[in-house]
C-alpha positions as CSV (number, residue, x, y, z in Angstrom):
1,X,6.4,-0.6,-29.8
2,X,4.9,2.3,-28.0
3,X,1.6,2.6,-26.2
4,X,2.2,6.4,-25.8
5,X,0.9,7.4,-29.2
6,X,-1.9,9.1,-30.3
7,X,-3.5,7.6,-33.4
8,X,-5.4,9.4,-36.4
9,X,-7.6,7.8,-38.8
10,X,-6.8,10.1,-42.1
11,X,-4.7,13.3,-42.8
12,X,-6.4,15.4,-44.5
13,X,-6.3,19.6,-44.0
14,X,-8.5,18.7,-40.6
15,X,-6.7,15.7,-39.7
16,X,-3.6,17.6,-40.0
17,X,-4.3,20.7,-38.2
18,X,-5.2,18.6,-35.2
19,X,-1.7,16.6,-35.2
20,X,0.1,20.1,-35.7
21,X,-1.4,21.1,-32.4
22,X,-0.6,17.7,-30.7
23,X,2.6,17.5,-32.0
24,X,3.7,21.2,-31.1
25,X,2.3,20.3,-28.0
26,X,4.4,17.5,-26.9
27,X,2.3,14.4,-28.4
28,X,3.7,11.3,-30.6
29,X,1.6,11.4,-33.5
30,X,0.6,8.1,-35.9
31,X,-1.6,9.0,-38.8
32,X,-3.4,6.2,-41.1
33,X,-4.0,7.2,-44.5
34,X,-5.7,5.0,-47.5
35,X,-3.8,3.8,-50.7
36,X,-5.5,6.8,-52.8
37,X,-5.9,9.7,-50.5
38,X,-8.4,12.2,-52.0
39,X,-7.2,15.5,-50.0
40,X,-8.0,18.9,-51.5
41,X,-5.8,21.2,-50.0
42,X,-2.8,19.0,-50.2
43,X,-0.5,22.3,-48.9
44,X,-1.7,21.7,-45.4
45,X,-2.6,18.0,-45.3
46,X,-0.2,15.6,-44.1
47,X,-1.9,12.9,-46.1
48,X,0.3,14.5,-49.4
49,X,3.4,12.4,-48.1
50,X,1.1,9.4,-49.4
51,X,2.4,10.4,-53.2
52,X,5.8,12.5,-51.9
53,X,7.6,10.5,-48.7
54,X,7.6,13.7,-47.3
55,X,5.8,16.8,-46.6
56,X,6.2,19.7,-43.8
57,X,3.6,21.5,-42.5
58,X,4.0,24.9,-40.8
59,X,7.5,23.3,-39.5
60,X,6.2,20.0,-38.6
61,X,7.4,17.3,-41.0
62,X,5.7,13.8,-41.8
63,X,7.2,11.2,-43.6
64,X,5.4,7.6,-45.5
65,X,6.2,4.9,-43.3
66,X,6.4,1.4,-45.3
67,X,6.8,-0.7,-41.8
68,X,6.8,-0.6,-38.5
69,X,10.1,-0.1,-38.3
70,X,9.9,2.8,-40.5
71,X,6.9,4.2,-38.0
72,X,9.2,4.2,-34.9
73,X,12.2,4.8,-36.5
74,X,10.1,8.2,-38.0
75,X,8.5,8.9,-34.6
76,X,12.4,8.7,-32.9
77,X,13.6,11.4,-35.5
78,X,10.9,13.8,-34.3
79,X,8.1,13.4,-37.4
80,X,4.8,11.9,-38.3
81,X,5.1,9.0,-39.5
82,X,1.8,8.4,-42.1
83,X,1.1,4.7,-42.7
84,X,-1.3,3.2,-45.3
85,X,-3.4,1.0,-43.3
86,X,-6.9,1.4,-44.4
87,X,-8.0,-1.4,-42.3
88,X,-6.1,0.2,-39.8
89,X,-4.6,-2.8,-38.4
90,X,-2.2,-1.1,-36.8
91,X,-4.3,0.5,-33.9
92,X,-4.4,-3.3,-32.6
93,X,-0.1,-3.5,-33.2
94,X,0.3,-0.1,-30.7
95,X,-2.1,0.1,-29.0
96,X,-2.0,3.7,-28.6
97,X,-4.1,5.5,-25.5
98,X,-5.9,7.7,-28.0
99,X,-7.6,7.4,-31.0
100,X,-9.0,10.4,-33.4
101,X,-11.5,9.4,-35.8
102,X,-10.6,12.8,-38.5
103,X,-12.0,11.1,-41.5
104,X,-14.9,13.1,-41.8
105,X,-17.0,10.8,-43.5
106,X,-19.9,12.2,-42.0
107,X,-20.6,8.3,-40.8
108,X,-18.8,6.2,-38.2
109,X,-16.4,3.5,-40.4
110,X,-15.8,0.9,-37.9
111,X,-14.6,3.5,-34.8
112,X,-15.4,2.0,-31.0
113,X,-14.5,2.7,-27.5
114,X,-12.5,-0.3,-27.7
115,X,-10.1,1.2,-30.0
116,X,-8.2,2.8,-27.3
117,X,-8.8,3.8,-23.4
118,X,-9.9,7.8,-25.1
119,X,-11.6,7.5,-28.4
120,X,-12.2,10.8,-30.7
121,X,-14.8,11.5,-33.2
122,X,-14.8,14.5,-35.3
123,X,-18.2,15.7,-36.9
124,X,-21.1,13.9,-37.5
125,X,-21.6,10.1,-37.6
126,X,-20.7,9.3,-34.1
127,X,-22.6,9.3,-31.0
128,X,-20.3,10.5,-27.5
129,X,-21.0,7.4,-25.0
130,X,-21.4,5.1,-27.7
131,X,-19.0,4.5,-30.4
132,X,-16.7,7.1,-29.1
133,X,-15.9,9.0,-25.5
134,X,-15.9,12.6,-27.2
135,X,-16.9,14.3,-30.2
136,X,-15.9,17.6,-31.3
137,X,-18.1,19.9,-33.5
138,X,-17.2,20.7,-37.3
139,X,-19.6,22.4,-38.5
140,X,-18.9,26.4,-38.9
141,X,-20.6,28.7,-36.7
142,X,-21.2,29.6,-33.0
143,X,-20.2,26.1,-32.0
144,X,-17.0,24.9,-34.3
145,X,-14.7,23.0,-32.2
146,X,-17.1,22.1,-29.0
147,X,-16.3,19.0,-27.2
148,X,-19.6,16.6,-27.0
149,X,-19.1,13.9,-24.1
150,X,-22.9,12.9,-24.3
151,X,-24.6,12.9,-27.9
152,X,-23.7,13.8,-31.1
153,X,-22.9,16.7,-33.9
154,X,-24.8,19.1,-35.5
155,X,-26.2,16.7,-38.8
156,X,-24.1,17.9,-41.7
157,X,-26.1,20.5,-43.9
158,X,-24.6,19.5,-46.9
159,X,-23.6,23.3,-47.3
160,X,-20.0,24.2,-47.2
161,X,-18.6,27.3,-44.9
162,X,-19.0,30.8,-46.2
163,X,-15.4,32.0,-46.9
164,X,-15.1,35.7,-48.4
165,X,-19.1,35.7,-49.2
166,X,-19.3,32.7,-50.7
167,X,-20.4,28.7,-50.4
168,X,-20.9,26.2,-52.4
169,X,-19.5,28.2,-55.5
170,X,-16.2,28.4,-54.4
171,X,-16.1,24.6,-54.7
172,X,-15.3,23.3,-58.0
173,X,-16.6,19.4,-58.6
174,X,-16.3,17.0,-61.5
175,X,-18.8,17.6,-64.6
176,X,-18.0,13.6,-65.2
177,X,-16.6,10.3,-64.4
178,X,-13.1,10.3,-65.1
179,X,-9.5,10.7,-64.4
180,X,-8.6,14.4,-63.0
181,X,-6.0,15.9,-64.5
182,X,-4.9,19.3,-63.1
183,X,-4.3,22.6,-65.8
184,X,-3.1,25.0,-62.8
185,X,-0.9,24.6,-59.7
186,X,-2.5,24.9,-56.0
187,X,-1.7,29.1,-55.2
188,X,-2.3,30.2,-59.1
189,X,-4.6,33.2,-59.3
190,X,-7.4,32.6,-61.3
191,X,-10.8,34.2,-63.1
192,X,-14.6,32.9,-63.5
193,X,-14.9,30.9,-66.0
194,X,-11.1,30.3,-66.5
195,X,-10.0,26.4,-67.4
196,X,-8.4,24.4,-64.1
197,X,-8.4,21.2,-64.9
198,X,-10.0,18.1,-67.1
199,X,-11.6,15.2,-66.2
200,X,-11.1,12.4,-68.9
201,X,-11.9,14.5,-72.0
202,X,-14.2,17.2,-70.2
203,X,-13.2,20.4,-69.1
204,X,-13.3,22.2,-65.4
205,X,-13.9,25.9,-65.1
206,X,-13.1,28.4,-62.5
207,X,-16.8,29.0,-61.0
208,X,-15.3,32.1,-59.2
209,X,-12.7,34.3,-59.5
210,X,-10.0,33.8,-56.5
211,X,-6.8,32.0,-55.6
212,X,-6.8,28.2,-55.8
213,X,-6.9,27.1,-52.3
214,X,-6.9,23.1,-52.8
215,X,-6.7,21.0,-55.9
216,X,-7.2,17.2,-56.1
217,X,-4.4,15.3,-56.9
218,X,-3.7,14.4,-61.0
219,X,-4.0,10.9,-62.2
220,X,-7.0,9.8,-59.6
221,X,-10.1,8.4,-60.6
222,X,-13.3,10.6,-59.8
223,X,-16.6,10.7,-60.3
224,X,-19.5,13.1,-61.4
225,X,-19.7,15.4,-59.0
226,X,-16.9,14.7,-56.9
227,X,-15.2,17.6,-54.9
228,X,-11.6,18.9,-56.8
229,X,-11.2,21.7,-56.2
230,X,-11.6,24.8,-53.7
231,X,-11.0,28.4,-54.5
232,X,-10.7,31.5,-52.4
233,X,-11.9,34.5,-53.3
234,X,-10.2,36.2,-50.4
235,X,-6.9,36.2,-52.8
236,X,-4.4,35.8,-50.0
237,X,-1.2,33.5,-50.7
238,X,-0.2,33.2,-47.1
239,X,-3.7,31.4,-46.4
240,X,-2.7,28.4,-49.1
241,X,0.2,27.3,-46.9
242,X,-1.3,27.5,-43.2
243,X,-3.4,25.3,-41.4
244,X,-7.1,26.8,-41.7
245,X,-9.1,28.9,-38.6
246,X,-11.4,25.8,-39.0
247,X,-8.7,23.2,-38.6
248,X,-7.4,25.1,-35.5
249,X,-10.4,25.6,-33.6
250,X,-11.2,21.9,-34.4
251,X,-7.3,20.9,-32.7
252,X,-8.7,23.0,-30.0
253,X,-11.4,21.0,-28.9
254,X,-9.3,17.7,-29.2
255,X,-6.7,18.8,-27.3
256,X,-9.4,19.8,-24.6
257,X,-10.9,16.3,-24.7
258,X,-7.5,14.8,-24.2
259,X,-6.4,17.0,-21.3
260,X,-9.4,16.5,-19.8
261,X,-10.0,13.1,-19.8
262,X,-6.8,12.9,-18.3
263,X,-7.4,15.2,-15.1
264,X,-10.7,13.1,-14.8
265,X,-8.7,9.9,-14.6
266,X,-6.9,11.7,-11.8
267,X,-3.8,10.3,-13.3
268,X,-0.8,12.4,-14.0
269,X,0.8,9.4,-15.5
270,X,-1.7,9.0,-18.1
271,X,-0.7,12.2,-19.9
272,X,2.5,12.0,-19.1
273,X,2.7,8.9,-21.8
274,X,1.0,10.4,-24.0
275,X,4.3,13.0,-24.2
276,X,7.3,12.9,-26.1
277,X,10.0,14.7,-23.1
């Protein structure tokens, strides 16, 4: 066992953008993922090794874990081991020194400051001094990727980031309850109004003209009005396979929190096993 990792609840785009930084940075990375993971933009989300063993990321490989064998034997070849522990168990088992709540359910799950000796909370649904030692901001604007050590997130709006003038349109949701079933491939160019994907017997059109950005997984069970889907009108191929402005400005601020809660401490030990050399 190791008590020098750093442990992430989820791996979505978010989630993953944060262990990129970590990792690059020297950190052991566990992530925790659910059975089903319902990721968007599954080009940049480590959470896509759930349904293909493997994924890389911007040169940073994870691999699906079965055991914890398999997580230390991934985390002694250099990669991110991603574990489906939705109870997440396995916190308890390594006891890691930090903890990064990146779910992003917009409402704390079962995250405390007993989880580890730093505990992380991204977005809204946790309070800093409460149920975790720091949250960092994810809402777009003037204050994406501040780190909160007393109080809590700006409340989520409910409206998604602009991205190349647009909101809410670029997102495309389900019209019904269903199983998804995609009609394009993540990185296809397509047109307003153009057919993407189906849900049980009910069609999904383009809302705006752009480049598919994200596209739910096929075969997974969704409901009405469920997010599938995310184009970008921008129309720029490199975007689809590199970890977002937003995910990077959110791995900022976490990688603030840790390196300052470590020179708090006063303890040059406590970062240093938190590193891999």
């Amino acid at each position: 066992m190791s008590n020098g990792l750093v442990v992430i609840k989820g791996a979505g785009d978010l989630a993953t953008g944060v262990a990129h930084r970590l990792f690059q940075c020297g950190f052991s990375i566990l992530m925790l993922e659910v059975p089903k993971p319902t990721v968007i933009r599954r080009t940049v989300a480590f959470a896509d090794a759930v349904y293909n063993n493997i994924t890389t990321v911007e040169g940073v490989t994870a691999v699906l874990a079965e055991n914890y064998d398999e997580i230390n034997q991934a985390l002694s070849l250099n990669q991110i081991p991603i574990f489906v522990d939705p109870e997440w168990k396995s916190i308890q088992h390594f006891q890691p020194i930090v903890v990064i709540d990146a779910i992003l359910a917009k409402k704390n799950l079962g995250t405390s400051l007993q989880d580890a000796p730093l505990v992380i909370g991204l977005g809204p649904g946790f309070t800093a001094g409460e149920d975790v030692h720091a949250v960092v901001e994810t809402q777009r604007g003037h204050y994406l990727g501040t780190v909160i050590y007393s109080g809590e997130a700006i409340a989520d709006s409910g409206v998604p980031g602009e991205i190349g003038g647009y909101s809410k349109e670029r997102l495309i949701r389900s019209p019904a309850k269903g199983v998804f079933d995609s009609e394009k491939q993540i990185g296809e160019t397509v047109t307003a109004g153009e057919l993407v994907a189906k849900v049980g017997n009910d069609p999904v059109y383009a809302p705006i003209s752009g480049i598919l950005r994200g596209l739910l997984h096929s075969g997974l069970e969704v409901k009405k009005g469920t997010k599938i889907g995310d184009i970008d009108p921008r129309d720029v191929s490199e975007h689809i396979d590199s970890i977002s402005d937003k995910a990077r400005s959110i791995s900022g601020g976490v990688l603030e929190a840790i390196l300052k809660t470590a020179k708090n401490k006063g303890e040059e030990n406590w970062i240093l096993n938190l590193l891999k050399y």
